[in-house]
mmCIF file of the C-alpha atoms, coordinates in Angstrom:
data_MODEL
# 
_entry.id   MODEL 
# 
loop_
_atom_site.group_PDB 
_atom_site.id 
_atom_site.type_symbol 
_atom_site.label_atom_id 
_atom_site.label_alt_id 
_atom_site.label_comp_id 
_atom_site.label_asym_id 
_atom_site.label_entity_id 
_atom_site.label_seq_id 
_atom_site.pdbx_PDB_ins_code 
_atom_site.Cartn_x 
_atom_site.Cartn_y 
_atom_site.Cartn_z 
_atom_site.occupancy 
_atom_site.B_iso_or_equiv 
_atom_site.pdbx_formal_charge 
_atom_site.auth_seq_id 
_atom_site.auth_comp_id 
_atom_site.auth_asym_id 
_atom_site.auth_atom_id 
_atom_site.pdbx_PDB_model_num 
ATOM 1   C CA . UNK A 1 1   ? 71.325  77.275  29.685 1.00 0.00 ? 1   UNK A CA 1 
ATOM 2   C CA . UNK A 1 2   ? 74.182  76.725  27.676 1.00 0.00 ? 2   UNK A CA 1 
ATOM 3   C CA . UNK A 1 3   ? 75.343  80.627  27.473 1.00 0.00 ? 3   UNK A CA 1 
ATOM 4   C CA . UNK A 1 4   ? 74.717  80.462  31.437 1.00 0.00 ? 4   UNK A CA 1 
ATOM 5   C CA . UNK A 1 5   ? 77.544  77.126  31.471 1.00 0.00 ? 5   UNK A CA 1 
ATOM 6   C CA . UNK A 1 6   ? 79.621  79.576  28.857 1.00 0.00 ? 6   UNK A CA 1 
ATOM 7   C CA . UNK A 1 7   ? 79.688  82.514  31.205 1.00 0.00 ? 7   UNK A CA 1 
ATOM 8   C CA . UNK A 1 8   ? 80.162  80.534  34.527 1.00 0.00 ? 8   UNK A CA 1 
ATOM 9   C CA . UNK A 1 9   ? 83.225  79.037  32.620 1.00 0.00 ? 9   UNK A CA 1 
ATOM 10  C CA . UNK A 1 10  ? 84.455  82.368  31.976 1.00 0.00 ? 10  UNK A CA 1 
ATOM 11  C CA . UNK A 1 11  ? 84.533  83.545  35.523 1.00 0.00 ? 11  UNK A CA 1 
ATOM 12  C CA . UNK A 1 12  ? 85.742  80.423  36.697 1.00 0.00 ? 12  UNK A CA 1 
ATOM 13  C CA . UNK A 1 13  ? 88.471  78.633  34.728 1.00 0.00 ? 13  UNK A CA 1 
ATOM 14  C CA . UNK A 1 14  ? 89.123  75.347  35.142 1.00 0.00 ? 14  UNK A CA 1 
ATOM 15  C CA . UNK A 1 15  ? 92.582  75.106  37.032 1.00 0.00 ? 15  UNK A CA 1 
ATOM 16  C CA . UNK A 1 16  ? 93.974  72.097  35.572 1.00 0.00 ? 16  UNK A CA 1 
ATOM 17  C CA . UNK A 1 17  ? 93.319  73.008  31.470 1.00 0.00 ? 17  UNK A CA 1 
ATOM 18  C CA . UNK A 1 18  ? 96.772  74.100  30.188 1.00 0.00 ? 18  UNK A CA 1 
ATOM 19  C CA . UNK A 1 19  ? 96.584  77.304  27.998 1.00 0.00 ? 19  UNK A CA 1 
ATOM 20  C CA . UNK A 1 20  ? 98.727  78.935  25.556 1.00 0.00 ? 20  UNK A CA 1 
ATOM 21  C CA . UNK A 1 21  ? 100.414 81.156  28.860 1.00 0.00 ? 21  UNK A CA 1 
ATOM 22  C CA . UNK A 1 22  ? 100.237 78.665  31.521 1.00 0.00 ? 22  UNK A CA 1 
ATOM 23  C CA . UNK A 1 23  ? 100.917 74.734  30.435 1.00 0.00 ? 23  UNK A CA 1 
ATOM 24  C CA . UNK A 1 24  ? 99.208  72.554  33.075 1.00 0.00 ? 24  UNK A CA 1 
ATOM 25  C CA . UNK A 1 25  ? 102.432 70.940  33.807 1.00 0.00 ? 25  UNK A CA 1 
ATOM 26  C CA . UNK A 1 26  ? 106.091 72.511  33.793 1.00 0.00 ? 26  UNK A CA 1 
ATOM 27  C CA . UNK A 1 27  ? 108.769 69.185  33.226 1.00 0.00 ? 27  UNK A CA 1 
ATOM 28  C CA . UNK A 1 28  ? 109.882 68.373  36.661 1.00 0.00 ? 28  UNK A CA 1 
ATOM 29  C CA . UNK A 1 29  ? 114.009 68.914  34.811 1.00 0.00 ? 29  UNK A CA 1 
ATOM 30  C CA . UNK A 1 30  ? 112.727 72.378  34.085 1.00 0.00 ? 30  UNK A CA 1 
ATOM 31  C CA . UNK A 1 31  ? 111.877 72.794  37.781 1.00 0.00 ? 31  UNK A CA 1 
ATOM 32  C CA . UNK A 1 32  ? 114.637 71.289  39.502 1.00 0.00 ? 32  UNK A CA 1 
ATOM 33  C CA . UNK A 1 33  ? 116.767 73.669  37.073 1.00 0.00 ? 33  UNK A CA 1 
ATOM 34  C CA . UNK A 1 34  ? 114.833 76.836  37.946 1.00 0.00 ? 34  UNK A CA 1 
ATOM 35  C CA . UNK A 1 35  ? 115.457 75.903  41.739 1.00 0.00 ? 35  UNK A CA 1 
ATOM 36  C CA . UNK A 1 36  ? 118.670 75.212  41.649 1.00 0.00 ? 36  UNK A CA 1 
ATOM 37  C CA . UNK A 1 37  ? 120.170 78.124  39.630 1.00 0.00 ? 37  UNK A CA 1 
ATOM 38  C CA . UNK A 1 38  ? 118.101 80.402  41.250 1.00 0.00 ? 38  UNK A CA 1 
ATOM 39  C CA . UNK A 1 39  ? 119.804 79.498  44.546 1.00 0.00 ? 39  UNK A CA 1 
ATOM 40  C CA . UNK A 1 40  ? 123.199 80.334  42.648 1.00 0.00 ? 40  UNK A CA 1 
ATOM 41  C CA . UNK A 1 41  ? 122.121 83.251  41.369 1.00 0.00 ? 41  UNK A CA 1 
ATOM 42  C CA . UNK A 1 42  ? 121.174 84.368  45.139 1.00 0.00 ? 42  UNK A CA 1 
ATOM 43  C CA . UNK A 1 43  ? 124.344 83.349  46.507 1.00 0.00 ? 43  UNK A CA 1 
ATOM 44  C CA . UNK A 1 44  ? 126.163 85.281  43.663 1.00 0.00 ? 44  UNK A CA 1 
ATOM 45  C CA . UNK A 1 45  ? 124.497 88.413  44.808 1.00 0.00 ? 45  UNK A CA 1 
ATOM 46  C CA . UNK A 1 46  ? 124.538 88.043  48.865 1.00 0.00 ? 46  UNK A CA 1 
ATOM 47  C CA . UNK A 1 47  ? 127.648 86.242  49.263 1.00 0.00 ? 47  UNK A CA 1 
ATOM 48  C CA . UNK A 1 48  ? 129.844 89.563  49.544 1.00 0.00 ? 48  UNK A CA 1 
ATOM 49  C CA . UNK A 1 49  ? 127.198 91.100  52.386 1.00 0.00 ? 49  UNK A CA 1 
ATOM 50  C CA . UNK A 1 50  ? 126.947 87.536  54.356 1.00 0.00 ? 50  UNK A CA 1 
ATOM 51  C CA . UNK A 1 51  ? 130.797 87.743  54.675 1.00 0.00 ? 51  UNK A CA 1 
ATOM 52  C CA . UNK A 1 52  ? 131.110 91.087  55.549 1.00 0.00 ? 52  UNK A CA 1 
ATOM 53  C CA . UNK A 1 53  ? 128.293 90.191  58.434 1.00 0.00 ? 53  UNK A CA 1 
ATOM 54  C CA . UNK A 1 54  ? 130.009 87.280  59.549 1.00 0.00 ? 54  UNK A CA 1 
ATOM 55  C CA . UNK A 1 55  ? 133.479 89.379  60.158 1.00 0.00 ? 55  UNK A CA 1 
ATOM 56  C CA . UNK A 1 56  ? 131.098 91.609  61.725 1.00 0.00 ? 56  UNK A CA 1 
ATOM 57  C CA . UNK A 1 57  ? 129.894 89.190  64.169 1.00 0.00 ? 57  UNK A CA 1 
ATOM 58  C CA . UNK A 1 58  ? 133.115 87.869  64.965 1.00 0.00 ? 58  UNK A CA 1 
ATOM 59  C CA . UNK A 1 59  ? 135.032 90.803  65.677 1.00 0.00 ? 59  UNK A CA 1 
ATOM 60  C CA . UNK A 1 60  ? 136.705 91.397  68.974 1.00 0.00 ? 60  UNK A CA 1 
ATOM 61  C CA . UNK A 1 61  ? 134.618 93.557  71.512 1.00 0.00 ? 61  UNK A CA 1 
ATOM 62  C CA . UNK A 1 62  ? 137.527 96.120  71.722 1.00 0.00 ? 62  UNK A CA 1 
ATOM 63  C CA . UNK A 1 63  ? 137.415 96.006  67.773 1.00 0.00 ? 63  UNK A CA 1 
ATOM 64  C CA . UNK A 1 64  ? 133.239 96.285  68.056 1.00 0.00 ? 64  UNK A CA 1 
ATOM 65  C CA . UNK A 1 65  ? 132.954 100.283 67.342 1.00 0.00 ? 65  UNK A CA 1 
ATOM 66  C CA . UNK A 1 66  ? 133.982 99.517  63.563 1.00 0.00 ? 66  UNK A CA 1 
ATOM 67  C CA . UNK A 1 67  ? 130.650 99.963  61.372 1.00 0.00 ? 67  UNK A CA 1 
ATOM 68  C CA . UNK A 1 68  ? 129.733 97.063  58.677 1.00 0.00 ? 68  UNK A CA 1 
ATOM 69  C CA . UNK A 1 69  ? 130.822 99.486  55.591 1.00 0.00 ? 69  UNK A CA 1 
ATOM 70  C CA . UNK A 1 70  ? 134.795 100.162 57.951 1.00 0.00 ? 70  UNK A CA 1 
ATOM 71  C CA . UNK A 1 71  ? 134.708 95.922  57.708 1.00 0.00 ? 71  UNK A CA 1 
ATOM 72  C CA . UNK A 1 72  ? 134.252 96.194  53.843 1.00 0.00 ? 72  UNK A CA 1 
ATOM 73  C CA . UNK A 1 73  ? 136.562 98.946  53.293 1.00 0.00 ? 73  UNK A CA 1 
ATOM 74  C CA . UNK A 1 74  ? 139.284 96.808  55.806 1.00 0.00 ? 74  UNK A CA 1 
ATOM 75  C CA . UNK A 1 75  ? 138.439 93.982  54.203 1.00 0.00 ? 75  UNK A CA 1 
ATOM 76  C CA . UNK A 1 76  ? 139.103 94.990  50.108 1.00 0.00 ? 76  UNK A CA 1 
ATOM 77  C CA . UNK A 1 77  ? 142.291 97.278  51.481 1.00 0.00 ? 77  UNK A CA 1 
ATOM 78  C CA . UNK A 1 78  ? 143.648 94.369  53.265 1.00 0.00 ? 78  UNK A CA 1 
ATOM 79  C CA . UNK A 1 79  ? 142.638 90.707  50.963 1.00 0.00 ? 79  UNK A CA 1 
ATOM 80  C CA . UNK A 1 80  ? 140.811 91.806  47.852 1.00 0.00 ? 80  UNK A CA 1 
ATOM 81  C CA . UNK A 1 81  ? 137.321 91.595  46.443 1.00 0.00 ? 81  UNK A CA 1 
ATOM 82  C CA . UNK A 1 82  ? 137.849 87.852  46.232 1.00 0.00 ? 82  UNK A CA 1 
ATOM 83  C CA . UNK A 1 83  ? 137.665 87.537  50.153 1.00 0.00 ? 83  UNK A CA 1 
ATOM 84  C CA . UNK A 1 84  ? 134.168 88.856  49.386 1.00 0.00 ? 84  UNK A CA 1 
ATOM 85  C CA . UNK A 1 85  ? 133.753 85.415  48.322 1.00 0.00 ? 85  UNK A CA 1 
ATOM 86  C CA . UNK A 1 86  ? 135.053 83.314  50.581 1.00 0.00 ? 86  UNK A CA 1 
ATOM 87  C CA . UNK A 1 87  ? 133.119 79.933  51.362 1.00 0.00 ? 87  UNK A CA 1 
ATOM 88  C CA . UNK A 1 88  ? 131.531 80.684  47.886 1.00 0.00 ? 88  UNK A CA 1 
ATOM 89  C CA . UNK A 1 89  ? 132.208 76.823  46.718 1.00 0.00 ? 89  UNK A CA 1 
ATOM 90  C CA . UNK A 1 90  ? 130.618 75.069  49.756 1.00 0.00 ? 90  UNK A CA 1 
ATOM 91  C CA . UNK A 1 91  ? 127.566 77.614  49.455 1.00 0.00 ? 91  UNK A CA 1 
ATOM 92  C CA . UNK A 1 92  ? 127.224 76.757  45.523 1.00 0.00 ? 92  UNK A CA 1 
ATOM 93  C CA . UNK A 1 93  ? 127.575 72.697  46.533 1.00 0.00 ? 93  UNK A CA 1 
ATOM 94  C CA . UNK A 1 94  ? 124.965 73.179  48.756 1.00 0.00 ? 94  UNK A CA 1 
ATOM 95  C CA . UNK A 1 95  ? 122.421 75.819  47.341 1.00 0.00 ? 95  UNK A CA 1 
ATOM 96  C CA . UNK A 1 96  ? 121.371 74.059  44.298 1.00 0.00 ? 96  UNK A CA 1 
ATOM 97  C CA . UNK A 1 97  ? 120.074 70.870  45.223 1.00 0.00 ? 97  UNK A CA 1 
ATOM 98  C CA . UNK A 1 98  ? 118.523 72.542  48.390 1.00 0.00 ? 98  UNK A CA 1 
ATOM 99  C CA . UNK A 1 99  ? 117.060 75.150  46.492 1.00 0.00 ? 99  UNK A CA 1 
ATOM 100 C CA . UNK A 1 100 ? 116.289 72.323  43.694 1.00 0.00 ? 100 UNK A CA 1 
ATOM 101 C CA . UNK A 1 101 ? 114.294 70.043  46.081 1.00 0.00 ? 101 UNK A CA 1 
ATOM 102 C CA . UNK A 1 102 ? 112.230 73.127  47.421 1.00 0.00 ? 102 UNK A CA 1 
ATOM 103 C CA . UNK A 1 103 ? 110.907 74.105  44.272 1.00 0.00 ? 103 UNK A CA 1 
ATOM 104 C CA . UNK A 1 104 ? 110.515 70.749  43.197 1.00 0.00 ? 104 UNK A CA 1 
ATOM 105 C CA . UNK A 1 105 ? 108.563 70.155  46.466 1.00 0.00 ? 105 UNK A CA 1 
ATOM 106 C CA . UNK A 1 106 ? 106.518 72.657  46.524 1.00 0.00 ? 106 UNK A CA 1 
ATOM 107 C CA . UNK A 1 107 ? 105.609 72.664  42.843 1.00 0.00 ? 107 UNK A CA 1 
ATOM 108 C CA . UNK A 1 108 ? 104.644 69.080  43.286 1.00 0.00 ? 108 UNK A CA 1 
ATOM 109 C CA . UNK A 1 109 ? 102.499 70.218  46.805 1.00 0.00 ? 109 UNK A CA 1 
ATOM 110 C CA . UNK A 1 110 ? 100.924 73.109  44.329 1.00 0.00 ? 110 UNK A CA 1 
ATOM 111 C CA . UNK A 1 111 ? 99.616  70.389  41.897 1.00 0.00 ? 111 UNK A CA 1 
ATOM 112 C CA . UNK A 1 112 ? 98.406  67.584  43.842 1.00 0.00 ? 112 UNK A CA 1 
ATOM 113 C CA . UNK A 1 113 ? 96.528  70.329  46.020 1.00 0.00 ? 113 UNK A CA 1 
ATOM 114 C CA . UNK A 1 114 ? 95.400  71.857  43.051 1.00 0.00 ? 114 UNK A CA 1 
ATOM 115 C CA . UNK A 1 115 ? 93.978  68.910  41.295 1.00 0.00 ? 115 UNK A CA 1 
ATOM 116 C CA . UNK A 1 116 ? 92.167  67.829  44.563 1.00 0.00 ? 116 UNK A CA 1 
ATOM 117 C CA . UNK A 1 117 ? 90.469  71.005  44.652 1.00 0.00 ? 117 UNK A CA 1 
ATOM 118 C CA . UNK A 1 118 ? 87.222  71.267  42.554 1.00 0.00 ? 118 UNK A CA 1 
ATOM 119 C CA . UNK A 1 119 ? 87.093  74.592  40.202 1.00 0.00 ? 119 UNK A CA 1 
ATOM 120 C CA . UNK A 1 120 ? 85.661  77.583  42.845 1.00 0.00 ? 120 UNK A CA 1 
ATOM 121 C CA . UNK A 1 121 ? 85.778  75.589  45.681 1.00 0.00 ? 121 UNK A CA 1 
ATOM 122 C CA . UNK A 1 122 ? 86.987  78.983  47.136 1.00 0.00 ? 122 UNK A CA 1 
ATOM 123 C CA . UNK A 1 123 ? 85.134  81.274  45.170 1.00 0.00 ? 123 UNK A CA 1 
ATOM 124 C CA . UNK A 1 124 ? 83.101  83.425  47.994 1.00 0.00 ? 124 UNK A CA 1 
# 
């Protein structure tokens, strides 16, 4: 009987027991750190293209036949790569705590759901 509880523990893990590569709980600072740079880190990357797309969007209709890549060339002949980052300040202001407060959230929805779900509950 007691192999038979050893083996059943095996192919079902209990959820909520922290091992070596998975602590049972990450510190909520660590989390709310992870969120919010990883927001900045996005902007960083797709700030250039969401400019470019919102010249794009804007143009005239008359000045509609340029392509997205004419906008970028235009755009680095005419102000630089740092119009590529335009709005870049009000993006960082509000990226981090938003992106903060979703990972918080749903790291804190992942637990609570988590610990009120018996081990294989969903095991079919």
């Amino acid at each position: 009987e007691q192999q038979q509880q050893q083996q059943q523990q095996q192919q079902h893990p209990d959820p909520h027991k922290a091992t070596e590569s998975s602590p049972a709980c990450t510190s909520s600072w660590t989390i709310i750190m992870s969120g919010g740079l990883a927001g900045v880190c996005y902007w960083i990357v797709a700030m250039p293209m969401d400019v470019i797309k919102s010249r794009y969007q804007t143009m005239k209709a008359s000045a509609n036949s340029m392509s997205w890549i004419q906008v970028l060339k235009q755009t680095l002949r005419h102000e630089g790569v740092g119009a590529l980052y335009y709005g870049f300040n009000p993006a960082i202001l509000r990226a981090f705590p938003t992106n903060a407060a979703t990972f918080y959230g749903m790291e804190w929805c992942k637990n609570t759901l988590t610990l009120s779900t018996p081990a294989g509950a969903y095991d079919f």
